[in-house]
ZAMI-30627 format. One line per 5 residues: number of its first residue (from 1); their letters; for each residue x, y, z of N, C-alpha, C. Coordinates in Angstrom, 2 decimals, padded with zeros to 5 digits. Each point is the difference from the previous one (the first is absolute). Layout:
REM residues N
NUM> a> X,Y,Z,X,Y,Z,X,Y,Z; ...
//
This chain:
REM residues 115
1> xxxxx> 051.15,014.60,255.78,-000.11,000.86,-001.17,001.39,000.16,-000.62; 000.13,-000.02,-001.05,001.01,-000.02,-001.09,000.35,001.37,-000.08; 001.07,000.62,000.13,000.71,001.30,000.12,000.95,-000.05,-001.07; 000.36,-000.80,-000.50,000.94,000.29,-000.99,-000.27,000.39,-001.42; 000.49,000.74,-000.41,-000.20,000.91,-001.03,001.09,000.16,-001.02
6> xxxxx> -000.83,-000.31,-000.82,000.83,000.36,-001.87,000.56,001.02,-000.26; 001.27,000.35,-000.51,000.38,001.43,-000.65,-000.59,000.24,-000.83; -000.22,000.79,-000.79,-000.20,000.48,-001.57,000.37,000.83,-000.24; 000.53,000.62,-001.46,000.57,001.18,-000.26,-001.19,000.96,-000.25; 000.22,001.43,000.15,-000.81,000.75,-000.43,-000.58,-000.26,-001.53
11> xxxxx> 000.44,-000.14,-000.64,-000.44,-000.07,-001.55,-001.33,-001.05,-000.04; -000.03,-000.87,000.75,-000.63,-000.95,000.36,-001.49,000.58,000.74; 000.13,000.55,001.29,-001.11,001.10,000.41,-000.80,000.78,-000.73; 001.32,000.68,-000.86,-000.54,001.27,-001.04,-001.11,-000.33,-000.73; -000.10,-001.86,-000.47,-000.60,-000.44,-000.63,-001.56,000.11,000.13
16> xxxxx> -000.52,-000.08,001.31,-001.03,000.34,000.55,-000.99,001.22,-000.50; -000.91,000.19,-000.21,-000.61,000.79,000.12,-001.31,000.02,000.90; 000.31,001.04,001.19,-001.13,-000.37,001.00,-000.57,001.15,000.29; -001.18,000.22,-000.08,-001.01,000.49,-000.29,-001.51,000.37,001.04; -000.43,001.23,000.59,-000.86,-000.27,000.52,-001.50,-000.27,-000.53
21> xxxxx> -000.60,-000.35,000.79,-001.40,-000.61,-000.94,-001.30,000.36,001.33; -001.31,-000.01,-000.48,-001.05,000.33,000.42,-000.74,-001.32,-000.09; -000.33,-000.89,000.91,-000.95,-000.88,000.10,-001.19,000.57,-000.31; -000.40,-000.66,-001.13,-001.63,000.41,-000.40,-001.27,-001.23,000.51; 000.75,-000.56,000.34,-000.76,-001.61,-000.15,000.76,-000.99,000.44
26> xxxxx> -000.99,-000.82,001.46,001.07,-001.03,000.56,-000.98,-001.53,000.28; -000.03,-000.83,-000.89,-000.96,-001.21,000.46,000.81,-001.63,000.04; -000.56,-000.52,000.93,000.77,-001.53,000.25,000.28,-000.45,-001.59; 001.09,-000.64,-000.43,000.33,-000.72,-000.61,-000.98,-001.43,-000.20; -000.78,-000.31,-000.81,-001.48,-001.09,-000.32,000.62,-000.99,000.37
31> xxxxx> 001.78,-000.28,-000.55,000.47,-001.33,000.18,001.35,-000.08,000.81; -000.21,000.44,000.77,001.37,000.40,001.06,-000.84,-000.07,001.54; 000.62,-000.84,000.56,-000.12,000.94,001.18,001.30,001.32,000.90; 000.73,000.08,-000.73,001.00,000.34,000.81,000.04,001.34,-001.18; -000.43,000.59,-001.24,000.08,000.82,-000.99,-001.31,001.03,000.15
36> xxxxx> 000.36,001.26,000.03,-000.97,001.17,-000.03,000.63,000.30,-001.71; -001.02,000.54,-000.94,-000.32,000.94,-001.23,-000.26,001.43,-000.04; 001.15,000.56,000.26,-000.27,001.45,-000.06,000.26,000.89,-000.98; -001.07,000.54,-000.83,-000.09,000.58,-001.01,000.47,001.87,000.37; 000.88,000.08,-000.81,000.99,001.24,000.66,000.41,001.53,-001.41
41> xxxxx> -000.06,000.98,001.11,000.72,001.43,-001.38,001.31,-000.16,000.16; 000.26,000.23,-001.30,001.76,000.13,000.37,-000.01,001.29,-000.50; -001.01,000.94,-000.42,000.08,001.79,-000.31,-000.52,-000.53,-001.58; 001.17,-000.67,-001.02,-000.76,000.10,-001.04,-000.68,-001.19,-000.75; -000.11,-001.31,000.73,-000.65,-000.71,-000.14,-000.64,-000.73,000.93
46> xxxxx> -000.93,-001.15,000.30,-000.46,-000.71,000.88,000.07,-001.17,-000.31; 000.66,-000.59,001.05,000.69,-001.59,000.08,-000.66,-001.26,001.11; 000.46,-000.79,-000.22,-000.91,-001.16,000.69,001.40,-000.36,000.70; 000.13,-000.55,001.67,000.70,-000.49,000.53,-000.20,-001.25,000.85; 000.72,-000.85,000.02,-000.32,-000.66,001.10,001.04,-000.54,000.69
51> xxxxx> -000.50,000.24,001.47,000.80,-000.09,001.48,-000.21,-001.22,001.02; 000.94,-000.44,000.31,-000.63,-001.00,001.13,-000.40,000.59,001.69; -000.53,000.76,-000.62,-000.22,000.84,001.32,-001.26,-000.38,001.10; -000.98,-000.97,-000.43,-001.36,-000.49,000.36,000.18,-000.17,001.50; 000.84,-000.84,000.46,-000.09,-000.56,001.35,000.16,001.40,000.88
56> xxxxx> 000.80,001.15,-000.03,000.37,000.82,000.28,-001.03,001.69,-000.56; -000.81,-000.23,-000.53,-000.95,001.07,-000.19,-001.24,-001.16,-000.17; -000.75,-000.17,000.85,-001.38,-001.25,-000.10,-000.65,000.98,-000.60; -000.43,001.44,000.10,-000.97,001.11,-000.19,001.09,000.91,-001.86; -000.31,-000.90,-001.17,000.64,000.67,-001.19,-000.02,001.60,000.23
61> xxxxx> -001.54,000.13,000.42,000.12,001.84,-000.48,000.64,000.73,001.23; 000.21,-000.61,000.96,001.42,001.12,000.44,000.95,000.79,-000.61; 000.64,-000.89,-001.24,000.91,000.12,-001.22,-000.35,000.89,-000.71; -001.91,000.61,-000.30,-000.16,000.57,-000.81,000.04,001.46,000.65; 000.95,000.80,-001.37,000.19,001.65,000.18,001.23,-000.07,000.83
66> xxxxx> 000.70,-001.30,000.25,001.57,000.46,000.15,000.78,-000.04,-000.82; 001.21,001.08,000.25,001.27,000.03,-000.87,001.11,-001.21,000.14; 000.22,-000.57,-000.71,001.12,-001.56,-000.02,000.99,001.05,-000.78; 001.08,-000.89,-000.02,000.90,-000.47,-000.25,000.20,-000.70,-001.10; -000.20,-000.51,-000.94,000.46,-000.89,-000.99,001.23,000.25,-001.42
71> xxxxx> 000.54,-001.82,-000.07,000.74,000.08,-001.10,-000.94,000.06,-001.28; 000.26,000.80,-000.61,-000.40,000.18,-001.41,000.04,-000.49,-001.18; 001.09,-000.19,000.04,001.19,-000.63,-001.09,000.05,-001.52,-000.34; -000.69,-000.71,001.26,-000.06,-001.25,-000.27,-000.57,-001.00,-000.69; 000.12,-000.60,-000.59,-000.85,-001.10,-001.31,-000.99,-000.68,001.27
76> xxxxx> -001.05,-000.06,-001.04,-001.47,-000.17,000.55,000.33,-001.06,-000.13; -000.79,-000.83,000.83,-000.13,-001.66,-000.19,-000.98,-000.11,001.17; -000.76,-001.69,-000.54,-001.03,-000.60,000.35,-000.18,-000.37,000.97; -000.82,000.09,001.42,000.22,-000.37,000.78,-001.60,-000.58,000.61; -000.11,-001.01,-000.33,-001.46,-000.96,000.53,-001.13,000.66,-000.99
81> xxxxx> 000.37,000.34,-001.50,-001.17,000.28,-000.58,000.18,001.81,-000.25; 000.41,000.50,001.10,000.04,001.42,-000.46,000.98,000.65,-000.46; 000.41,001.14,-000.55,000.95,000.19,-000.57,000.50,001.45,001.32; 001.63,-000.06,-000.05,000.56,001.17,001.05,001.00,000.15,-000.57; -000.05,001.46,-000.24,000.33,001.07,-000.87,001.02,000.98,001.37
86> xxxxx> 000.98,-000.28,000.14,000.61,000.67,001.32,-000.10,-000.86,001.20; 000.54,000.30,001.05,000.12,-000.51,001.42,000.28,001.15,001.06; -000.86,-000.15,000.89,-000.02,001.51,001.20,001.06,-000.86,000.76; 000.41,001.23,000.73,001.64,-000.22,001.23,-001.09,000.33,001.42; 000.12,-001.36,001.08,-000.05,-000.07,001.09,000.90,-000.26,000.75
91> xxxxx> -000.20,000.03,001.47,001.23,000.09,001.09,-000.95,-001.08,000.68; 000.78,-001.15,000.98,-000.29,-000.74,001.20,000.55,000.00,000.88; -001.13,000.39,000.83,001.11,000.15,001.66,000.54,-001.16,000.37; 001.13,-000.34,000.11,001.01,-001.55,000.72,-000.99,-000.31,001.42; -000.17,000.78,000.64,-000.80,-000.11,001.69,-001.44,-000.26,-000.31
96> xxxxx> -001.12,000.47,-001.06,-000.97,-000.22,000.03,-000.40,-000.61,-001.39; 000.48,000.33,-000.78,000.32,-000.71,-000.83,-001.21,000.58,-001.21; -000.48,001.57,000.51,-001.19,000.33,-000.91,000.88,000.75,-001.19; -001.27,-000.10,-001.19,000.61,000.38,-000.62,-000.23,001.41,-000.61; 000.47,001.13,-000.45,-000.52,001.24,-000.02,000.56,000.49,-001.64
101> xxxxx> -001.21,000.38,-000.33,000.46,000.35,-001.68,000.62,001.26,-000.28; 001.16,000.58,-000.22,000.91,000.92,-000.30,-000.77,001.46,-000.55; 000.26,001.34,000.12,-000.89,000.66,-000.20,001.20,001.26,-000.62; -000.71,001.19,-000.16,001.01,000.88,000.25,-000.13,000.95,001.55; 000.15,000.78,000.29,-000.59,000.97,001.48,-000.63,000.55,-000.38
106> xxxxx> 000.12,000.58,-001.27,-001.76,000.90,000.06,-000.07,-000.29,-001.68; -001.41,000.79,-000.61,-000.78,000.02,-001.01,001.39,000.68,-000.79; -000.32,-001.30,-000.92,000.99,000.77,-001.69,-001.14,-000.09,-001.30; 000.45,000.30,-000.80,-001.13,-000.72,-001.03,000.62,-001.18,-000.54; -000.85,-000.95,-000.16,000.03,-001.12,-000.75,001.01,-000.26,-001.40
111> xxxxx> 000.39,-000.90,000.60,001.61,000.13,-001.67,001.52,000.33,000.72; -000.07,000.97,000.97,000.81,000.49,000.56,001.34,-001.13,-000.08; 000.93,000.81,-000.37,001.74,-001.44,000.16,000.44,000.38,001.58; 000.23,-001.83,000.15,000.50,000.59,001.33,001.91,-000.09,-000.18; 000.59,000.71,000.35,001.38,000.20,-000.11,000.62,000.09,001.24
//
């Protein structure tokens, strides 16, 4: 595993806007195998995402009615036909190598900045 890591300046970070969100809706990707479609609140709108999260959640609606993590800010683009509007932040364990989708510790409302 690759440990080495990029600087960046803060101004660069700042750029981010990350955001918690409410999975409303989580189904296999039609033309992916490796892509879940999760249709998501961000508080004041509802967005379409997609994750390569498939191999690692086989069961989509686990996903549904959790709080993520996602960038907001990011330009949508095409990915096998569907369109993803944001990208959720996961962690992989180095030892097991699962992968676990970023949350907050408890219930915020939807929209919430994370800082």
């Amino acid at each position: 595993m690759d440990t080495t890591t990029t600087t960046i300046q803060y101004d660069d970070f700042a750029k981010l806007d990350l955001r918690v969100a409410t999975v409303l809706e989580c189904r296999p990707h039609p033309n992916a195998d490796k892509l879940l479609v999760l249709q998501i609140d961000l508080g004041t709108e509802k967005r379409q995402i997609c994750a390569g999260l498939r191999l690692h959640y086989p069961d989509p609606q686990e996903l549904v009615g959790k709080q993520i993590i996602v960038v907001a800010n990011l330009a949508p683009r095409q990915m096998r036909g569907e369109i993803s509007n944001g990208m959720l932040l996961a962690a992989t364990d180095p030892g097991t190598m699962k992968v676990i989708v970023i949350g907050p510790s408890g219930q915020v409302a939807a929209g919430s900045k994370v800082n």
